[in-house]
C-alpha positions in Angstrom: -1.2 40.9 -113.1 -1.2 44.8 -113.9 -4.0 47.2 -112.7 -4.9 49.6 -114.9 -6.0 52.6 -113.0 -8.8 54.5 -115.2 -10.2 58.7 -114.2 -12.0 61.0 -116.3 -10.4 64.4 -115.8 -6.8 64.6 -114.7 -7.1 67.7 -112.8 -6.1 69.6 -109.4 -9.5 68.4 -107.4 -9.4 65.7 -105.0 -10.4 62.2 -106.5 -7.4 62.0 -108.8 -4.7 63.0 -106.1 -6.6 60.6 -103.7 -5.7 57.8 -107.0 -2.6 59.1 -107.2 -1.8 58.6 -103.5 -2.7 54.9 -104.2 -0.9 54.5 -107.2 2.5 55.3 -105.6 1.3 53.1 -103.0 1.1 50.4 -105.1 3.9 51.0 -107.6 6.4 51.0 -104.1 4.9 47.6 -103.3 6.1 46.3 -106.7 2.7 46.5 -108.9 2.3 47.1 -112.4 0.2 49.9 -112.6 -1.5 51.6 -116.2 -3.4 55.1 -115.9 -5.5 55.8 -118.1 -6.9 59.7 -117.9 -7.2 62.6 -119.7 -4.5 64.5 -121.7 -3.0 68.1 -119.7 -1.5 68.2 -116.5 -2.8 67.4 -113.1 -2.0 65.0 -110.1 -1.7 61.9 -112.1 1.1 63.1 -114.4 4.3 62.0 -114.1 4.1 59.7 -111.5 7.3 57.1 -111.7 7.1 53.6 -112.3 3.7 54.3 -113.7 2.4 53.6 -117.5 -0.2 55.6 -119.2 -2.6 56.1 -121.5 -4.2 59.1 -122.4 -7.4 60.1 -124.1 -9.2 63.6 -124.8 -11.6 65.1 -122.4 -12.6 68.5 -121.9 -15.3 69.8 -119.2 -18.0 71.9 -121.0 -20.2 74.2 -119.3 -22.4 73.6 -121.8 -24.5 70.5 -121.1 -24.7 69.1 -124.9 -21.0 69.3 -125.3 -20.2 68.1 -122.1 -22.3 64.9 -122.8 -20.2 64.5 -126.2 -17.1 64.7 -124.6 -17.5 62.6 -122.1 -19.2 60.0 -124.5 -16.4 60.5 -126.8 -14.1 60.0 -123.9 -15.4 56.7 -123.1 -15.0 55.5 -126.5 -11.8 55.8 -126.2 -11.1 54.2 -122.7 -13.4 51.3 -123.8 -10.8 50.6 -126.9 -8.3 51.0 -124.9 -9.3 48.5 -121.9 -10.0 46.3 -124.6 -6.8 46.2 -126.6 -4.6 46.1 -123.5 -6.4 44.2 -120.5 -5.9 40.5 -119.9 -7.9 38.3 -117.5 -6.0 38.6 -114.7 -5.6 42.2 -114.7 -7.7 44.5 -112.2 -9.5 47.4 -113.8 -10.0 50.1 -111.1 -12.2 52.8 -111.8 -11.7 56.1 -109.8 -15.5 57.8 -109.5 -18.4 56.7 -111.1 -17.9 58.3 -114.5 -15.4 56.0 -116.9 -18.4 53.5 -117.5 -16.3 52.6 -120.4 -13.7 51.5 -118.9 -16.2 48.7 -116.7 -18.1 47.6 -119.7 -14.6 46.6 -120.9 -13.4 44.8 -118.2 -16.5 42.8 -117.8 -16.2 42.0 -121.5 -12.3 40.7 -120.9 -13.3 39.2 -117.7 -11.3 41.6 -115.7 -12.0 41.9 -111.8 -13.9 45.2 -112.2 -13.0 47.6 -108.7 -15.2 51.1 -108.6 -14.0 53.5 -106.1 -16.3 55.4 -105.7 -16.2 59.0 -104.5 -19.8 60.8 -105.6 -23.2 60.5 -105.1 -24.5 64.4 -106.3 -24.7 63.0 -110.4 -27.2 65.1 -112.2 -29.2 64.6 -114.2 -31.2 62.0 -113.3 -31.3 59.7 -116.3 -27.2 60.0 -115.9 -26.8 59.1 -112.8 -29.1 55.8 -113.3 -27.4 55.1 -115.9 -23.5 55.0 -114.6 -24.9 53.7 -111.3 -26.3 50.7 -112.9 -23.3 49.7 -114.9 -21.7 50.2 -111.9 -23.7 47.3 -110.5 -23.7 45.1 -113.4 -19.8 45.5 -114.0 -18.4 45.9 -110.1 -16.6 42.8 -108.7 -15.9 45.2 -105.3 -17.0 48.8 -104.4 -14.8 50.8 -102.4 -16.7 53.8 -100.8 -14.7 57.0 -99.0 -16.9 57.5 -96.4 -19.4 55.5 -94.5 -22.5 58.3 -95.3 -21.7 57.6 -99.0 -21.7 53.5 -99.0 -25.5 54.2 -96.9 -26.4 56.2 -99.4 -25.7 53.7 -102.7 -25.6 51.1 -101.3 -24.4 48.1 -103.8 -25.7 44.3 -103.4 -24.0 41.3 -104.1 -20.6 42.7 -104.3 -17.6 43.1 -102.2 -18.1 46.3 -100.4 -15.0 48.4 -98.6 -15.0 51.6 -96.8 -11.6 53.2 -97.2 -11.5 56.7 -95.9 -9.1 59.3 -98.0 -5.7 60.1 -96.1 -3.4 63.1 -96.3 -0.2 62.4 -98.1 2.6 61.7 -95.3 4.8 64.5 -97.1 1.7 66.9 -97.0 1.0 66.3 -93.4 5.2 66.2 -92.2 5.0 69.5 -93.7 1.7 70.9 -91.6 2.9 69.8 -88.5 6.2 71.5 -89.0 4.8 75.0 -90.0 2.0 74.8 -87.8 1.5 78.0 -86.0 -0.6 78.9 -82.6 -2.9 82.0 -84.1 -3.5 84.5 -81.1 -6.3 86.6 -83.0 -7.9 84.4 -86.1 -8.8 86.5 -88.7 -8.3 84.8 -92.1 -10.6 82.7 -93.9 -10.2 80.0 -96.6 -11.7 78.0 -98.9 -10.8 75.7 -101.8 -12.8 74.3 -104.3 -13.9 74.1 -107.9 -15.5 77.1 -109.5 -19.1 76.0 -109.5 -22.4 77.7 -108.2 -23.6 74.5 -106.2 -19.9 74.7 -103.9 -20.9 77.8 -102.6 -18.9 80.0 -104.3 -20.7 83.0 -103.9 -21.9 82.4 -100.9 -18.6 82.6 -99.9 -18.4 86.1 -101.8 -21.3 87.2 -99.4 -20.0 86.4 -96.0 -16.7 88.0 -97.1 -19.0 91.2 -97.4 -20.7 90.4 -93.7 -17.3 90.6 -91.7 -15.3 93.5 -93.0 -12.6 92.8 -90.4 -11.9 89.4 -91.5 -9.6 88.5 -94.6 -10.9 85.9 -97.0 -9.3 83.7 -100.0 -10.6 81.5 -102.5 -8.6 79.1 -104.4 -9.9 78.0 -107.0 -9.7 74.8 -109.7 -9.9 77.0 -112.4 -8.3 79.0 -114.6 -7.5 83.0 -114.3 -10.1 83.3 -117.7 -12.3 81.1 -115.9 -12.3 83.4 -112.8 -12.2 86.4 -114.8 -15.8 85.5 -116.7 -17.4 83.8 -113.6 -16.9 87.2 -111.3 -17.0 89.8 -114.1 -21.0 90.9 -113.8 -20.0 90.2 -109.6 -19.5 92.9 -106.7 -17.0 91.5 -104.6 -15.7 93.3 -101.3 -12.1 94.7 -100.9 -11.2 91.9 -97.9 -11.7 88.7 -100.4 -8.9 87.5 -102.9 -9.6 84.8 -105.5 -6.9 82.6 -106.9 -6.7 80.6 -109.9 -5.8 76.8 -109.7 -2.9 75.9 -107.6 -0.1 73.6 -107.6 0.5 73.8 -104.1 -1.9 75.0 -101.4 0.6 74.9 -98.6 1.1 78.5 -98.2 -2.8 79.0 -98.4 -3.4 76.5 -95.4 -0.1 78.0 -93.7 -1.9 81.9 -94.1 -5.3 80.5 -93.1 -7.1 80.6 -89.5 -10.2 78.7 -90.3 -11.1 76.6 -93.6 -14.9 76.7 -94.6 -16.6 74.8 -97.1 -20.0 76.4 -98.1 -21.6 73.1 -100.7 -25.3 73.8 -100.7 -26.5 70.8 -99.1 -29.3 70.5 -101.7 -27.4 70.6 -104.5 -24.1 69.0 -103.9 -23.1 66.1 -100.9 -19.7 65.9 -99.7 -19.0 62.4 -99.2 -15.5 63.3 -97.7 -13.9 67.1 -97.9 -9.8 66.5 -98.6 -9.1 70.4 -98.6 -11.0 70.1 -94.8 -8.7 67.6 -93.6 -5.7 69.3 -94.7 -6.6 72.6 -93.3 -7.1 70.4 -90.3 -3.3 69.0 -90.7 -2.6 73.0 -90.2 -4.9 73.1 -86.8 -7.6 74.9 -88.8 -10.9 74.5 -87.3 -14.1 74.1 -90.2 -17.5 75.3 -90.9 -18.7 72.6 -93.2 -22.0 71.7 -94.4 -24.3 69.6 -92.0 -24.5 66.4 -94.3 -22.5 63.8 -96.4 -19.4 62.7 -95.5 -17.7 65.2 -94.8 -19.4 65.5 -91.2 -16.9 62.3 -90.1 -14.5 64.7 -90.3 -15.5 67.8 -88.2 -17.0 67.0 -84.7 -19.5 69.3 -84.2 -18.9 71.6 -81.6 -15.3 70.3 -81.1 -13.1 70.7 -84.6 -15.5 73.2 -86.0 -19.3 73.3 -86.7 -21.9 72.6 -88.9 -24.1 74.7 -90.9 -26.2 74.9 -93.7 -24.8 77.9 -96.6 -28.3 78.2 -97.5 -28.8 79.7 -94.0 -26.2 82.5 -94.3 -26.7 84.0 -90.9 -26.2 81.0 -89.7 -22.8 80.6 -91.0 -21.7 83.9 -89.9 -22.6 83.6 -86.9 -20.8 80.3 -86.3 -17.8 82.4 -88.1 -18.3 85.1 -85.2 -18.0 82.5 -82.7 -15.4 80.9 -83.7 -13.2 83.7 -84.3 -13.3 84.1 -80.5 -9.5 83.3 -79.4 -11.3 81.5 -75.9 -13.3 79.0 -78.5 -10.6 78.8 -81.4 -7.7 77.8 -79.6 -9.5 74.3 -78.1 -11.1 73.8 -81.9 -8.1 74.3 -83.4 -6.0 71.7 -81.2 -8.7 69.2 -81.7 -8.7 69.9 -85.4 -4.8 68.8 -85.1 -5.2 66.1 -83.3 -7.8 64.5 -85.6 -6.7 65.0 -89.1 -3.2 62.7 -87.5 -5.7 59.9 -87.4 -5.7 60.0 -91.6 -2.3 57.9 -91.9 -1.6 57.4 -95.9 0.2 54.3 -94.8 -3.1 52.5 -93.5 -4.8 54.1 -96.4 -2.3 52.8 -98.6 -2.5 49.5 -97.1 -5.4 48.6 -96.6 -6.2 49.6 -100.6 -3.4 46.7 -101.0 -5.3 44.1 -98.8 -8.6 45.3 -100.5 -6.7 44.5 -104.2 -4.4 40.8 -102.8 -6.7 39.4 -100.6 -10.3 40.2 -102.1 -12.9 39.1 -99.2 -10.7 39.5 -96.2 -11.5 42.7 -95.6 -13.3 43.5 -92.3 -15.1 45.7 -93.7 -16.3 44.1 -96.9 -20.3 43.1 -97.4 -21.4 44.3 -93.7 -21.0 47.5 -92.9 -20.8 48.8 -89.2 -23.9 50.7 -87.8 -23.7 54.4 -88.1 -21.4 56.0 -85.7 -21.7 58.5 -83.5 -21.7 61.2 -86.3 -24.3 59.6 -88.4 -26.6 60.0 -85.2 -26.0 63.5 -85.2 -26.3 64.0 -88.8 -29.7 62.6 -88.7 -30.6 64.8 -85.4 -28.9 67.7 -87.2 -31.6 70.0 -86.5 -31.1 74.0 -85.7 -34.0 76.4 -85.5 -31.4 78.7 -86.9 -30.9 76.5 -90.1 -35.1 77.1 -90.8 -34.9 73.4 -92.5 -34.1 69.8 -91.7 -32.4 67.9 -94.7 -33.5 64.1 -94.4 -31.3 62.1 -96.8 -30.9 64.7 -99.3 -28.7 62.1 -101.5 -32.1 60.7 -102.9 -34.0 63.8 -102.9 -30.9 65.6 -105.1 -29.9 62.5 -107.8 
């Protein structure tokens, strides 16, 4: 039995270095492991012991060419499920996207494991589409957060919820060079260079506290920066870098880690760059739905707020640039980003792929927890709105 391990684009973003996390895992428990991703560099290269096969994908801001690549793309994965998966292989598919990759695996007779990371798929017709060969092909659905597996839900499958986890190395290193700040004053944010993450938004509460110092890593290129911010004003206290190898001297620098998604354009089902800033002892501001809020407790490790509302957010910035209300928010940050462990993560992915159906999890899922509750009570006069389920209202 081999699994072949199938993503889209092998980038710098979080859903191929939460595979690759796995794949390590599983090659150090003596499986035979196949990725099959795009061509260029990014967490999934070069990880030993594993095999791989590569295909050609590029992202397109253009729609049509985007739409070609990707179908183009799948071509290729579906020939090469076909020509090198036997029935008693595992075909696990990392995000909803490599649809090719499932049809093949149903066609061999392959078990057929989504993990599945996204809900925001637009458009529409798109999203229907690779959610329903999701539910014809899947043998099991593995979900990253609990908001996400409530909000596509899957029937007559295995289901398991299996939280992302920082890598042990990563978070060794955080606790090490983990620093007490006195007088917070810097302000980060790590994401991929789109409108919908709240990119500029982030470019406007720069310009609203002067006295803070703000930096934006980005998983892009310089010439990708260059063009996106060239028609832009941006104030002398924000620095934007391109795509980065390593973001531990960003998290290191950093006081407080921010991430500004407009909640009614793009969910977070989970936030990895939150929960290593966390690992550093950052508190958040974070949006106030998805995932991502079973991360940050409200009012303890950071705070919600909607980007949309961007008084809002600098006024929770104000507050918590306060030494009396950082230092407690930034111990508790600490304290819960230990709970992460990769080894649980990596294990329970292994009992998940050995023992299908002994999962605790699988089928029945737990009612919501304590932070569902407040997700769904999430309502500030400051925010002007209340966002009810905005998974369905955004597909």
């Amino acid at each position: 039995m081999k699994i072949i391990a199938v993503h889209l684009l092998n980038d710098f973003s979080g859903s191929p270095r939460v595979l690759g996390q796995l794949v390590r895992g599983w090659i150090r428990n003596g499986l035979r492991v196949t990725i099959a991703c795009s061509k260029g560099p990014g967490l999934l290269s070069g990880i030993a012991g594993a095999r791989y096969t590569k295909f050609p994908y590029q992202w397109h801001p253009n729609r049509v060419m985007r739409l070609m690549s990707l179908l183009t793309s799948q071509w290729h994965i579906f020939r090469s499920v076909c020509r090198t998966a036997r029935k008693n292989d595992i075909v696990y598919i990392n995000t909803v996207l490599p649809f090719g990759a499932a049809i093949a695996g149903k066609m061999k007779g392959c078990r057929v494991i989504y993990h599945l990371h996204e809900t925001s798929v637009r458009p529409a017709i798109l999203k229907n589409f690779l959610f329903g060969v999701m539910k014809w092909a899947a043998d099991d659905v593995v979900y990253v957060s609990q908001y996400l597996a409530d909000a596509e839900p899957v029937s007559n499958v295995r289901t398991h919820l299996l939280p992302n986890a920082i890598e042990q190395d990563f978070l060794d290193r955080a606790v090490q060079n983990r620093k007490k700040k006195t007088t917070p004053c810097r302000v980060l944010m790590v994401c991929s260079l789109k409108a919908y993450k709240g990119v500029d938004e982030f470019v406007a509460l720069a310009a609203l506290h002067p006295g803070l110092r703000f930096q934006l890593v980005l998983n892009a290129s310089q010439r990708d920066l260059d063009q996106y911010f060239r028609t832009k004003r941006l104030p002398a206290n924000i620095e934007l870098f391109p795509v980065q190898n390593d973001l531990h001297r960003f998290y290191e620098g950093a006081d407080i880690i921010v991430n500004l998604s407009r909640p009614d354009e793009w969910i977070e089902t989970f936030g990895l760059t939150i929960l290593e800033g966390m690992a550093y002892g950052l508190p958040a501001l974070i949006p106030p739905v998805g995932g991502i809020t079973e991360l940050v407790e409200h009012g303890r490790s950071g705070y919600w707020t909607n980007s949309r509302n961007l008084p809002h957010v600098s006024d929770k910035l104000s507050s918590l640039v306060k030494p009396a209300e950082y230092q407690p928010m930034a111990e508790a940050a600490a304290s819960r980003a230990v709970r992460y462990s990769e080894q649980e993560f990596v294990q329970k992915s292994l009992r998940i792929i050995l023992k299908p159906g002994l999962d605790k999890h699988s089928k029945k899922w737990k009612s919501p927890g304590k932070n569902h509750r407040k997700q769904a009570e999430f309502i500030d006069s400051k925010l002007g709105t209340t966002i009810v389920n905005p998974a369905r209202e955004t597909a």
